[in-house]
N, C-alpha and C positions, 0 to 999 in steps of 0.2 A: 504494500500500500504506500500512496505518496503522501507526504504528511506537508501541508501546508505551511513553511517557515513563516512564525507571526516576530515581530517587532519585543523586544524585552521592556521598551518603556510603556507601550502603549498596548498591548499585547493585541494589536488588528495585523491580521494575515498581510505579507506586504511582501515582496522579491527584495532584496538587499544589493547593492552595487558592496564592491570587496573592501573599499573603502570605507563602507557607513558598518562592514561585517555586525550584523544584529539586531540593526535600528533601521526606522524606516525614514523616506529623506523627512516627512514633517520634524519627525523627533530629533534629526541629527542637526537640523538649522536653528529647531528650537531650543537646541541645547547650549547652540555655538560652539559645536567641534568645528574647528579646520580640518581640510586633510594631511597638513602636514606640522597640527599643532603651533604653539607660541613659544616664541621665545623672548630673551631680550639681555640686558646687560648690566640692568640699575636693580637693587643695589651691588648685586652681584650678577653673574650667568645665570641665567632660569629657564627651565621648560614646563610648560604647562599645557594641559588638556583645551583649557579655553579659560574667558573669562568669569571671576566670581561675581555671577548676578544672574535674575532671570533662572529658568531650568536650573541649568548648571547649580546654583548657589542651593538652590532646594535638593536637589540630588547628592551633594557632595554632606550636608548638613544632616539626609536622612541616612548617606553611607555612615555616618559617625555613631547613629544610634541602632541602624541595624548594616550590618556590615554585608556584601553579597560578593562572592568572590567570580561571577559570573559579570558584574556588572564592571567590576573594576579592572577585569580582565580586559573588557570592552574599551573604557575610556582610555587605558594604559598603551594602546595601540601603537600610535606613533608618538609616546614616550619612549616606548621599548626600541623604535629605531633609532632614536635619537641617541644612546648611548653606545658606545665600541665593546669591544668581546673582552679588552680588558676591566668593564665598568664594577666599582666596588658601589654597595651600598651603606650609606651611613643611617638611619633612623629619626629622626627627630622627636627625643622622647618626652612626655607628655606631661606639665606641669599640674595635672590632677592629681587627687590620691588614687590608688590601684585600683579600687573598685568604683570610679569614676572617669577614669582616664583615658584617652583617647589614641585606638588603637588602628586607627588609619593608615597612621606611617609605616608601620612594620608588614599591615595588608598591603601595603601596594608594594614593599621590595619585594613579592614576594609572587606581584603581579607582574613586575620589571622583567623578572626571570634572569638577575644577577645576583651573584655573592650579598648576602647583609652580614655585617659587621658590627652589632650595634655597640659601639666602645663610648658613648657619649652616656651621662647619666647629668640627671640638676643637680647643682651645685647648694644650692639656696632656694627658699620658697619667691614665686611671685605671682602678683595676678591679676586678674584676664585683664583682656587690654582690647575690647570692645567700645572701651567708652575714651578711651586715650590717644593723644594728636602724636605723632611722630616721633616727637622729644620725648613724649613719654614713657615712649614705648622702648626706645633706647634705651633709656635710661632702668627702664625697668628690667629690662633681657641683660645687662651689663655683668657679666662675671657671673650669669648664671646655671652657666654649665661647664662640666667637668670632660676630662677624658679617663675613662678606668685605665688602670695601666697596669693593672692585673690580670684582664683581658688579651692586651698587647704580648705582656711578656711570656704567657704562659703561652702562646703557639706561633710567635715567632713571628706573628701581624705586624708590628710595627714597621721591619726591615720591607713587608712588603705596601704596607701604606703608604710610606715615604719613597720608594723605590721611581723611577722614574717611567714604570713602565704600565703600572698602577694610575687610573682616571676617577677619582673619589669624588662620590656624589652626593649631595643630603639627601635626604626626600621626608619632606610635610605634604600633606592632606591640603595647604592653604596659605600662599603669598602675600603677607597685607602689605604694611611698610616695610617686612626684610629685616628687622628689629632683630626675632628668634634665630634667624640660619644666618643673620650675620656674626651673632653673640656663638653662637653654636661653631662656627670657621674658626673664629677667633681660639675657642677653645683648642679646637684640632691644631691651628698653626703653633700653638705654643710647645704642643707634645710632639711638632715638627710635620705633620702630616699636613698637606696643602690642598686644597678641594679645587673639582673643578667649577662647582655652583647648586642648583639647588634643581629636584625634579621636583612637582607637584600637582595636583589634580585641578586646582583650580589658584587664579593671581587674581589680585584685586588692579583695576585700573591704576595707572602709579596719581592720576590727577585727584584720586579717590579722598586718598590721605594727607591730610596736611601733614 
């Protein structure tokens, strides 16, 4: 029997071009995928799925409370080509307590289909930063993460983190001003490891944020 391929957002019976793989074109405009994804350079190297707003921002917000690994598979698409064969994964771990914390990051390296590494851990409490302009958010992310280096030493990661042949990536669930994966670099460059920038599912406008 032939079984009619339906749409994962919308779940209406539709044909799929290889690029939208899953979604039908209403859902994949109304989402704001590109087919070759975003990028950019402020405040660091970024790729991202599409813009946070509209669809996207609802989708990415309901992945946080119920997590689908068929959906993330999807939007990961041309994230996963965006990175080299040598791409590490870093995590961006999550300033909730555990049974509240937000476990996006580690679902999508894992949707990446690269190496994760997660050797970053908080340093210090801080919080959310929904309601806070730019400075403040700097300010608040500042020396708030660590690098485990008990992770590092015990399997011999560091030689190849730092190695030059190694392409080390963050990856968050969410781009606002760049505050966390800047504060988060920071940390990795002191234990010497250098990143190449940040992946993510969804960036905020840079005009967004003062």
């Amino acid at each position: 029997m032939l079984i009619q391929p339906v749409c994962w957002h919308c779940q209406t019976p539709n044909p799929f071009t290889t690029e939208q793989e899953g979604l039908c074109q209403t859902c994949w405009q109304s989402l704001g995928l590109k087919a070759s994804g975003l990028k950019g350079l402020e405040p660091l190297s970024w790729h991202a799925a599409g813009w946070y707003e509209g669809a996207l921002r609802r989708m990415v917000l309901r992945l946080r409370i119920t997590p689908d690994s068929t959906v993330l598979h999807i939007l990961c698409r041309e994230l996963r080509s965006a990175l080299s064969q040598h791409a590490l994964l870093i995590p961006i771990p999550s300033w909730k307590a555990k049974s509240r914390a937000n476990h996006l990051p580690q679902l999508l390296c894992r949707s990446l289909q690269k190496p994760c590494v997660p050797v970053l851990e908080r340093s210090r409490p801080t919080v959310g930063q929904h309601h806070l302009n730019r400075r403040q958010r700097l300010l608040n992310q500042q020396g708030s993460f660590q690098v485990v280096r008990e992770r590092l030493s015990s399997t011999g990661l560091l030689e190849t983190l730092s190695s030059n042949a190694a392409q080390v990536w963050l990856v968050d669930d969410i781009v606002t001003s760049g505050a966390t994966v800047m504060a988060a670099r920071d940390a990795l460059q002191t234990a010497g490891i250098v990143t190449q920038g940040v992946i993510c599912l969804a960036r905020t406008r840079l005009s967004v944020t003062p």
